[in-house]
C-alpha positions as CSV (number, residue, x, y, z in Angstrom):
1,X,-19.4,2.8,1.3
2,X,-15.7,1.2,1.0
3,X,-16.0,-2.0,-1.6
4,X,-14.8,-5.2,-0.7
5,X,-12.2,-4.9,-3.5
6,X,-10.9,-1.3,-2.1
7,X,-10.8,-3.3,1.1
8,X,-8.7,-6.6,0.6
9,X,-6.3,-3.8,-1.9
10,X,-6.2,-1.6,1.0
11,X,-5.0,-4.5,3.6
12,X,-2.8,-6.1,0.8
13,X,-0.7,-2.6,0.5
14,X,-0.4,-2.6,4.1
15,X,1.0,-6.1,4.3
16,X,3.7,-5.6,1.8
17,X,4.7,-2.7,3.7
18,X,5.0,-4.5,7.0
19,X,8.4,-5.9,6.0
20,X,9.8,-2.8,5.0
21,X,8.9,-1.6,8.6
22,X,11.2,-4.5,10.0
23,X,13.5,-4.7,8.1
24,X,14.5,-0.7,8.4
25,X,14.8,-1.1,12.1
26,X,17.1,-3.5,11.8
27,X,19.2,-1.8,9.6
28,X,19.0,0.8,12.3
29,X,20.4,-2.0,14.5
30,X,22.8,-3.3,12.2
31,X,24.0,0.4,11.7
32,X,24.7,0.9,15.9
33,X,26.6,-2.4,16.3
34,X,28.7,-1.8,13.0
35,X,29.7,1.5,14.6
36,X,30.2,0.0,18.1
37,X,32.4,-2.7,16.6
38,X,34.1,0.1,14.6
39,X,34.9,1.7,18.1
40,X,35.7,-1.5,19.7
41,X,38.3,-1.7,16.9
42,X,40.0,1.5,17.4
43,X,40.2,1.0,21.0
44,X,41.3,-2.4,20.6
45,X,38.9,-4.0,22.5
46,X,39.3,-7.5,20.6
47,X,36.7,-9.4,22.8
48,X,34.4,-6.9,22.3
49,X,34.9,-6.0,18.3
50,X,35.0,-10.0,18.0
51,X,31.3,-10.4,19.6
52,X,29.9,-7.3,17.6
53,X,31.0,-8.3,14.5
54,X,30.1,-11.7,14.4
55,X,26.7,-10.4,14.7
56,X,26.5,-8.0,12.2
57,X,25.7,-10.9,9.8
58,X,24.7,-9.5,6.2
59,X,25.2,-5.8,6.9
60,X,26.6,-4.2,3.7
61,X,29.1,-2.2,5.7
62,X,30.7,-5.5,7.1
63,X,33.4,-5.5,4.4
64,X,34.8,-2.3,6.3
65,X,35.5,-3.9,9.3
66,X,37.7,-6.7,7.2
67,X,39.2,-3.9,5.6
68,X,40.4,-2.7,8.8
69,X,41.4,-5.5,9.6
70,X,43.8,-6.6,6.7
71,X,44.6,-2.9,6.4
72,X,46.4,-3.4,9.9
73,X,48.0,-6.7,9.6
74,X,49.8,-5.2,6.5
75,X,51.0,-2.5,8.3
76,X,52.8,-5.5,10.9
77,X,53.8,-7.2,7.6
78,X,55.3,-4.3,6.6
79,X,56.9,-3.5,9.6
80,X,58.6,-6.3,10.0
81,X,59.6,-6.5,6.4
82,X,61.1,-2.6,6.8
């Protein structure tokens, strides 16, 4: 017979795991909007990047779409400089 103290471990394990769950599907989601926005991007869809990225929130890949950003307002920078 299953104690009462293999019991409430048992459930407690499985509670702290429940996060990890959630949390790993929304990376998945995070993961399919960062690459939509990247697309949006490279077929300048502005609107479109615009609405994707603002929702990417926290994602750790988010600094890449800044990065292509800046990366092409340099190259108008130096466009116009040249």
């Amino acid at each position: 017979m299953i104690s009462m103290r293999t019991s409430i471990t048992a459930l407690f394990i499985t509670l702290l795991l429940i996060p990890l769950q959630l949390q790993a599907g929304t990376l998945d989601d995070q993961r399919e909007t960062f690459l939509a926005a990247e697309k949006a991007w490279q077929d300048n869809d502005t609107e479109g990047y615009e609405k994707l990225k603002s929702s990417l929130g926290d994602y750790p890949l988010h600094l890449y779409l800044d990065y292509a950003e800046l990366k092409k307002r340099l190259k108008r920078v130096f466009d116009l400089v040249m």
